[in-house]
N, C-alpha and C positions, 0 to 999 in steps of 0.2 A: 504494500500500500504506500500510495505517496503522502509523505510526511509533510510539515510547512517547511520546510528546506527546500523541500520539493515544487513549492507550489511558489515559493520566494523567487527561484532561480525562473520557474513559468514566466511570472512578473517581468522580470528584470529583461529575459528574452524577448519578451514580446515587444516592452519598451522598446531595444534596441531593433525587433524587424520594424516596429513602426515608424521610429525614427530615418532608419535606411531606406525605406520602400515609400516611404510619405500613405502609406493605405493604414487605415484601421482595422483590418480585418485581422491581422493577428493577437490584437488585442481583445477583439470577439471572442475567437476562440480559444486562449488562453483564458481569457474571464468565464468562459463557459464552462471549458474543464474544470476551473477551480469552485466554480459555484455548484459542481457535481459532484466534487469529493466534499464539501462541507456539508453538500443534503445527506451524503450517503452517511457520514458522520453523525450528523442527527439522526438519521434510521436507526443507526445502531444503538447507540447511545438510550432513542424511546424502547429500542427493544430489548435491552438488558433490562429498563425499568419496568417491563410489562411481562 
């Protein structure tokens, strides 16, 4: 599973394609991936409590 190390270095990537490429789209989908593994974390997290 990717850790916030993981999801930090997403960031920092994405910054730097969108700074090279002048597109937004890789910070789409970096923002996306990361906004998947935080849901998936909250599933888990309600489903230990349930």
């Amino acid at each position: 599973m990717v850790g916030p190390r993981g999801v930090n270095l997403g960031v920092i990537t994405a910054g730097a394609l969108v700074a090279w490429t002048g597109s937004n789209y890789p910070d789409l989908i970096i923002g996306t991936i990361a906004g998947g593994i935080v849901l998936n974390g909250a599933r888990r997290i309600l489903a230990l409590k349930g």
